[in-house]
C-alpha positions in Angstrom: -5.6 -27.6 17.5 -3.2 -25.4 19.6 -2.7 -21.9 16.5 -5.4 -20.9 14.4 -5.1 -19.2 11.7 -8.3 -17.3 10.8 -7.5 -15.3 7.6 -8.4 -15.7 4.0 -5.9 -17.6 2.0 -6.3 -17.6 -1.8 -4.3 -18.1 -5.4 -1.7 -15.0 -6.0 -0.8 -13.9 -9.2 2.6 -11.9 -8.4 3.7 -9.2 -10.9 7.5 -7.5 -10.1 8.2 -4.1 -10.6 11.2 -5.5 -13.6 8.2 -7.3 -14.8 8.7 -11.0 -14.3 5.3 -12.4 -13.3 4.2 -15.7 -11.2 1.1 -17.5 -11.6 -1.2 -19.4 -9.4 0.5 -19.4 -5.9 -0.7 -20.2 -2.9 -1.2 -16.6 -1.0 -2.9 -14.6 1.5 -1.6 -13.6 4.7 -2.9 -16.5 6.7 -1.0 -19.0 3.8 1.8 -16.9 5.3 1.3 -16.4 8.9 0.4 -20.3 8.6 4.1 -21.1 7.5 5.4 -19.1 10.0 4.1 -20.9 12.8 4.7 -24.1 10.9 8.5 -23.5 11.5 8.8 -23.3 15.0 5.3 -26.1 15.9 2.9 -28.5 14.4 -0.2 -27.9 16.1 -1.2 -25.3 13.6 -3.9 -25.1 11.1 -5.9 -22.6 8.8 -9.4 -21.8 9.4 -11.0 -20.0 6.9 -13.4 -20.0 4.1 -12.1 -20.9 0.3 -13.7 -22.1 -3.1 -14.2 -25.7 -3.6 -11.5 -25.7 -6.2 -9.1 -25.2 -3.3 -8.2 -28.6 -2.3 -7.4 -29.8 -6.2 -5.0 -26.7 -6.0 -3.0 -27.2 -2.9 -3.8 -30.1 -0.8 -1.2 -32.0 -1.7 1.3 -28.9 0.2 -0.7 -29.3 2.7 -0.2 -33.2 2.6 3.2 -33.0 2.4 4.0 -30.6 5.1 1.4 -32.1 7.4 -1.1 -29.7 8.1 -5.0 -30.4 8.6 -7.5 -29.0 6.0 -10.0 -29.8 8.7 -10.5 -26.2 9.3 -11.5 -25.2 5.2 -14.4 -23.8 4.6 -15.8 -24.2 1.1 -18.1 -21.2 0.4 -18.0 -20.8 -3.4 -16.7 -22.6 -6.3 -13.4 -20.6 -6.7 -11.3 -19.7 -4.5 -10.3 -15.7 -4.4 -7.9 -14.6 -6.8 -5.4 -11.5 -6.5 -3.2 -10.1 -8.4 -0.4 -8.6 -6.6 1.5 -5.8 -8.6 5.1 -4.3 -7.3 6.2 -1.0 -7.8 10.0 0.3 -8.4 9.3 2.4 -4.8 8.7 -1.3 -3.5 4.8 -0.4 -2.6 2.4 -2.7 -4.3 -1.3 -3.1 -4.7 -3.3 -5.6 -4.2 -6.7 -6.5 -6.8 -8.9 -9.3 -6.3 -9.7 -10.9 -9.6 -13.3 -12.1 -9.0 -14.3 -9.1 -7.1 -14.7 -7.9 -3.4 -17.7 -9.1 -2.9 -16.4 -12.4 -3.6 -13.2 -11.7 -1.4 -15.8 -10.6 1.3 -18.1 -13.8 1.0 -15.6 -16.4 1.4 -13.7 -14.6 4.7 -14.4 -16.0 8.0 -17.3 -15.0 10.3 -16.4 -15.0 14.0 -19.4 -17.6 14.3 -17.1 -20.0 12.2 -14.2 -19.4 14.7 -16.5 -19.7 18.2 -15.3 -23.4 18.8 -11.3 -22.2 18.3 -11.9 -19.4 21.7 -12.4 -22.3 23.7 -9.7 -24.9 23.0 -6.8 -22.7 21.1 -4.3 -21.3 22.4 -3.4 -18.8 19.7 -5.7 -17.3 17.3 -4.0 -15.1 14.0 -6.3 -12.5 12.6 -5.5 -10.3 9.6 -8.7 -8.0 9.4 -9.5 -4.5 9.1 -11.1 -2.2 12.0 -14.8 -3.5 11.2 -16.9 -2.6 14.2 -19.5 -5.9 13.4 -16.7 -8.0 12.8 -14.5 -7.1 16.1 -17.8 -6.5 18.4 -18.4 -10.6 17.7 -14.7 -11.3 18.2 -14.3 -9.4 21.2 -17.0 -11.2 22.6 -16.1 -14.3 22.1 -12.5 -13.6 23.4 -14.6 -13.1 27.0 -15.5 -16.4 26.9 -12.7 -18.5 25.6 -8.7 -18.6 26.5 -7.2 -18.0 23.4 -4.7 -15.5 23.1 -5.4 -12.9 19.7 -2.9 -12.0 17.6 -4.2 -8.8 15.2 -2.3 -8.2 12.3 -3.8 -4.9 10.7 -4.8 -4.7 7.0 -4.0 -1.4 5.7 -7.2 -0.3 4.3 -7.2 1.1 7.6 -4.4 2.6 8.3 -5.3 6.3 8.5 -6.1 8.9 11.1 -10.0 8.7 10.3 -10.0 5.1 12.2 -7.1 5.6 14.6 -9.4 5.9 17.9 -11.9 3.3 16.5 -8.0 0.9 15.9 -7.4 1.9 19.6 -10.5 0.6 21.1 -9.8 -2.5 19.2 -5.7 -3.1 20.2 -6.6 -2.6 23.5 -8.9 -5.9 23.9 -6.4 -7.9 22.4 -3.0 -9.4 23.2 -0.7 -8.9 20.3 -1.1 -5.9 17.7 1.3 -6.0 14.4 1.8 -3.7 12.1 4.0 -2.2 9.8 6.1 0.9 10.1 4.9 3.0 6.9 1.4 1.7 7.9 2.0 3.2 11.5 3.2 6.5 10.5 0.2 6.9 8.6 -2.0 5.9 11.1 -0.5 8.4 13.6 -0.1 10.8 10.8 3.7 11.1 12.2 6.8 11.1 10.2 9.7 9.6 12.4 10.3 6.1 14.5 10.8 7.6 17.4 7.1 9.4 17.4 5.0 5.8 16.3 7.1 4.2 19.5 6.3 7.4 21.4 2.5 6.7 20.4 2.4 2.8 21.1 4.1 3.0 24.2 1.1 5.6 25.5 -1.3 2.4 24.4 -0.1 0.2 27.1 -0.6 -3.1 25.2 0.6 -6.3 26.2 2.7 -6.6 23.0 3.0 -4.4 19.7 4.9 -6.2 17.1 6.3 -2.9 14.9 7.6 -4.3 11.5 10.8 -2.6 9.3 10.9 -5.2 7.1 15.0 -5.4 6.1 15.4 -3.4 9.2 13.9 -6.4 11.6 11.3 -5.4 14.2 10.7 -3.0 17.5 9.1 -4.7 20.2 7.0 -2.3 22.6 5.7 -3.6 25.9 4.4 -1.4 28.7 7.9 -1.7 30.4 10.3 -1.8 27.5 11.0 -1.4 23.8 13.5 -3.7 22.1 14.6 -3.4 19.0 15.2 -7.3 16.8 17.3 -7.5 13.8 16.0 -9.0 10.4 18.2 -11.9 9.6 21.2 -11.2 7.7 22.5 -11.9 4.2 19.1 -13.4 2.8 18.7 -13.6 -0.6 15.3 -12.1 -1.2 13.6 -14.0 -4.1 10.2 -12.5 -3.4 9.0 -10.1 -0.4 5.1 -11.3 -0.5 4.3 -12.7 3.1 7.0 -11.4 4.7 5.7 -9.5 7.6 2.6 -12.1 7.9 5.0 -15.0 8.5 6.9 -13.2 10.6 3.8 -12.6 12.7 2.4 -16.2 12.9 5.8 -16.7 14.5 5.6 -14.1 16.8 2.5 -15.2 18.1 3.9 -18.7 18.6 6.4 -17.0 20.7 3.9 -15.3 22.6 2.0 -18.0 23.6 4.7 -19.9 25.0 5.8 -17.7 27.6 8.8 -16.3 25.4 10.8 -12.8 25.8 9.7 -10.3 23.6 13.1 -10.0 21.7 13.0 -14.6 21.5 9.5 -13.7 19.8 11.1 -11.1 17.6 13.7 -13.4 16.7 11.7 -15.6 15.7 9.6 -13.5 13.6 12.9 -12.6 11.6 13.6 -16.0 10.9 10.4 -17.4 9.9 10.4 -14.0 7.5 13.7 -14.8 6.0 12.5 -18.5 4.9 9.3 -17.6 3.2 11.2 -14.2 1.5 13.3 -17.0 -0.5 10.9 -18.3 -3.3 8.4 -17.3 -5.1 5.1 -17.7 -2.7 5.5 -19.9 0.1 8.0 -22.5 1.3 8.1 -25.9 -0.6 8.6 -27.9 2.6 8.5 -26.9 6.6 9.6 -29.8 8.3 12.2 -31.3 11.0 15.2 -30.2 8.6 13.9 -26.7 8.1 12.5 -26.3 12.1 16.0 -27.8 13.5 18.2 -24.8 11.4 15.6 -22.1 12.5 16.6 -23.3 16.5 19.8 -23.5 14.9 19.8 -19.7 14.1 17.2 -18.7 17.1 20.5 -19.5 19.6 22.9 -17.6 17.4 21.2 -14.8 17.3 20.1 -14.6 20.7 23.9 -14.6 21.8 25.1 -11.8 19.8 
């Protein structure tokens, strides 16, 4: 399998700030990350632990938008449950029903993932700055191919793990994170200074999220900025930014300009922002109006 995506998916509860609530989704940022990929390639599957309840839940998605299971690790009897809960300041939080320890026990290990660095070509992490963890995946990354996309979680996000975050970005190929996350993380309070900060990383790619406002690119030799697309009518924002990461790193991978691969991440974001949790259906009629858009947008 070409993409991997090595991060925990689970059920979602999703409560709104005007206090509509939906039940028993399928969620997680790798559900997410998965779908965006999903849009632009099929050689793309999950790999990642779940409860054994997991393929009664959603295998028939799966099924019908023809994408392996192969990779699903059953490591409990239930897989994890969170309850996500919107604020009116559109911040959330995030509880896992059953427990962290739970959450924690069915995650990937990188010994799970050590086939994937030697015939992927993309690998999708969303994972905090844990030193065991990324000591394990940083080896492995020496002695397999695959390219690694880190999307951040926010746990993290703070000036206490900033140099321990550098030490991490700098081994890896793509690094996304999220504008309110970055300020934080710099302890800065304007765009201009998180750019400032990335640019003095030197990474190959830093994939800066806005959200509505699209995406800033930041290489070594440039900074683009990518608009979000326009007009969408958002349904639900869960997944947004992981989506829109899975497509960057698809973008990536094959050789694409940073702003194509920003593009892209705006467009795989604006069809999972549409429903509530993920897309019914990613298939030839959804992939050929994303190329569709893609070339639009690229000539404006």
């Amino acid at each position: 399998m070409d993409y991997i995506v090595a991060s925990t998916t689970v059920t979602d509860e999703i409560r709104f700030a005007d206090g509509k609530t939906v039940k028993k989704v399928a969620g997680g940022a790798g559900i997410y990350a998965l779908c965006g990929m999903k849009l632009w390639c099929d050689n793309v599957m999950p790999a990642t632990g779940v409860g054994r309840d997991y393929p009664d839940l959603y295998s028939e998605w799966y099924r019908k938008n023809n994408i392996s299971m192969d990779g699903l690790i059953c490591k409990d009897d239930k897989t994890p449950y969170n309850v996500i809960q919107y604020f009116e300041d559109g911040e959330r939080s995030e509880t896992p029903l059953y427990g962290e320890d739970h959450y924690r026990r069915v995650e990937v290990t990188p010994d799970e993932l050590l086939p994937y660095f030697q015939s992927a070509k993309g690998i999708y992490l969303f994972k905090n700055s844990n030193p065991v963890f990324w000591d394990q995946i940083l080896d492995l990354k020496k002695e397999g191919g695959a390219v690694i996309m880190w999307e951040i979680a926010c746990d993290v996000t703070n000036p206490e793990h900033l140099e321990e975050i550098k030490g991490i970005a700098r081994h890896i190929d793509v690094f996304s994170i999220n504008l309110s996350e970055a300020k934080n993380m710099f302890g800065v309070d304007t765009l201009e200074d998180v750019v400032e900060r990335f640019k003095e990383w030197k990474l190959r790619l830093v994939f800066l999220r806005q959200g509505s406002k699209g995406a800033i690119m930041i290489t070594p030799d440039e900074t683009v900025c990518v608009p979000a697309v326009k007009n969408v009518d958002v349904v639900d924002p869960t997944g947004g930014g992981n989506s829109s990461s899975g497509a960057v790193l698809y973008g990536f991978c094959s050789g694409y300009s940073p702003k194509k691969c920003g593009l892209m991440g705006s467009i795989a974001a604006a069809m999972c922002l549409k429903q509530y949790g993920v897309p019914e259906s990613i298939g030839q009629v959804e992939r050929i109006a994303a190329q569709e858009m893609l070339r639009s947008m690229e000539s404006m």
